[in-house]
C-alpha positions in Angstrom: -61.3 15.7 41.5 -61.6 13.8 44.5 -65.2 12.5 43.9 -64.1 11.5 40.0 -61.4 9.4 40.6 -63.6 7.8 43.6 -66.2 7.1 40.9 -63.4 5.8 38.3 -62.4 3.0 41.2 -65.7 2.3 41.7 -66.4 1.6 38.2 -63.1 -0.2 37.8 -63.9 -2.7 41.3 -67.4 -3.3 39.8 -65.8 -4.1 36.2 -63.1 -6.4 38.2 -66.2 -8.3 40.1 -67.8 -8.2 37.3 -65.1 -10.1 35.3 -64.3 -12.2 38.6 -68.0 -13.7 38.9 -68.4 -14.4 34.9 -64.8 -16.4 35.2 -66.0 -18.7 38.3 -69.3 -19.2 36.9 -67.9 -20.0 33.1 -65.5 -22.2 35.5 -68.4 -23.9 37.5 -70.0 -24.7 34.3 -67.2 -26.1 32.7 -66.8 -28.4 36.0 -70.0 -29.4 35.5 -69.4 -30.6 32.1 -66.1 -32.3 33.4 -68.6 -34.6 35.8 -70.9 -34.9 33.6 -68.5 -36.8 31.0 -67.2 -38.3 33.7 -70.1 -39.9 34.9 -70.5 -41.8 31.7 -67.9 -44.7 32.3 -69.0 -45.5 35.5 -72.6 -45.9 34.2 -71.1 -48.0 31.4 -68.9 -50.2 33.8 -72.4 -50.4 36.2 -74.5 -52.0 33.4 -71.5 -54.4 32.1 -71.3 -55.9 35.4 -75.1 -56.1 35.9 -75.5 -57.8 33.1 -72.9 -59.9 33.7 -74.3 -60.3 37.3 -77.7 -61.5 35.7 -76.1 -64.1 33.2 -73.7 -65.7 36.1 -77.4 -66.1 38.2 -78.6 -67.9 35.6 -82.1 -66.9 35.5 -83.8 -67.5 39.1 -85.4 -65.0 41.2 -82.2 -63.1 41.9 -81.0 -63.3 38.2 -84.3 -61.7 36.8 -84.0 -58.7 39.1 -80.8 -58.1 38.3 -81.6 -58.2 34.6 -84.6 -56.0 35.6 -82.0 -53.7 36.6 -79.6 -54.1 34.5 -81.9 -53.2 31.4 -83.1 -50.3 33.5 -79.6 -49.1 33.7 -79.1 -49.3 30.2 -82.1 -46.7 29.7 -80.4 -44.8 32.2 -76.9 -44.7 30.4 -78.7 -44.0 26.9 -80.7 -40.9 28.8 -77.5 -39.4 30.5 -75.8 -39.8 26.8 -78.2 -37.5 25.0 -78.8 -35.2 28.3 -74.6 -35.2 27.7 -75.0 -34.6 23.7 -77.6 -32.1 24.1 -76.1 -29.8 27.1 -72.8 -29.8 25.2 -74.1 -30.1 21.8 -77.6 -28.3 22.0 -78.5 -31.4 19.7 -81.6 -32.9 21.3 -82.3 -36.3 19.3 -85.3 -36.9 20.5 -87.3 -33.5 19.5 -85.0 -33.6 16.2 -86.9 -37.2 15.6 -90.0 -36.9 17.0 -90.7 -33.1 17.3 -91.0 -30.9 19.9 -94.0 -32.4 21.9 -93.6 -36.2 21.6 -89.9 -35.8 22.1 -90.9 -34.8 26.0 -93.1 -37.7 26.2 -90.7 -40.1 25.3 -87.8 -38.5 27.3 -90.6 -38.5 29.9 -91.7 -42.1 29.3 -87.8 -43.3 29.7 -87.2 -41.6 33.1 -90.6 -43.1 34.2 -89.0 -46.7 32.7 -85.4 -46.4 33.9 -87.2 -46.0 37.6 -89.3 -48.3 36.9 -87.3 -51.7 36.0 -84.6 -50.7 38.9 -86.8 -50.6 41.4 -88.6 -53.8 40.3 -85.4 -55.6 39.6 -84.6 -54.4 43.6 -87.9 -55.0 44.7 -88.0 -59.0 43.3 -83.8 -59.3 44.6 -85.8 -57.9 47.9 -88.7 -60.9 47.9 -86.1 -63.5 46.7 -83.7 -62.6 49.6 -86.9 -63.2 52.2 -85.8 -66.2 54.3 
């Protein structure tokens, strides 16, 4: 009697961990959405004010690096929207469009231009700021 109601706590502590881990990872995950969305307006507020950084610079050395990264930015906020759409969504644009293959090649070839322009928009702010 002893050993089956030993086994029946067992079984009812494993069912409780069970239940325990599947809540904290369902609430992990829904934290990570949470950050996810909230990351959105601050990329948005970023690019406003880098653009509006470039067209107060008027052009210039320091002015075309910050459009550089301004416009690399704006890749960046239209990437984390789909990433956003598709992890909440399972809608992914850019295979819907382009199919399977070519949609990795151009989410591919926008990561590749997002780091691109920043860091050549920083890299020209860098050799303009060279006294």
């Amino acid at each position: 009697m002893t050993n089956i109601l030993s086994n029946t706590m067992v079984d009812s502590v494993a069912t409780v961990l069970q239940e325990h881990q599947h809540a904290a990872t369902s609430e992990t995950f829904s934290q990570g959405e949470l950050f996810g969305l909230l990351e959105l307006p601050f990329l948005i507020i970023a690019l406003v004010f880098c653009f509006l950084t470039a067209k107060r610079l008027r052009g210039g050395k320091f002015g075309r690096g910050m459009n550089l990264i301004a416009w690399g930015f704006l890749v960046m906020a239209i990437g984390h929207l789909h990433m956003q759409v598709d992890h909440l969504y399972g809608y992914n644009l850019f295979n819907e469009l382009l199919g399977h293959a070519i949609g990795k090649i151009v989410w591919f070839t926008a990561l590749i231009a997002t780091w691109g322009l920043s860091a050549l928009g920083f890299y020209k702010i860098y050799k303009a700021s060279k006294i």
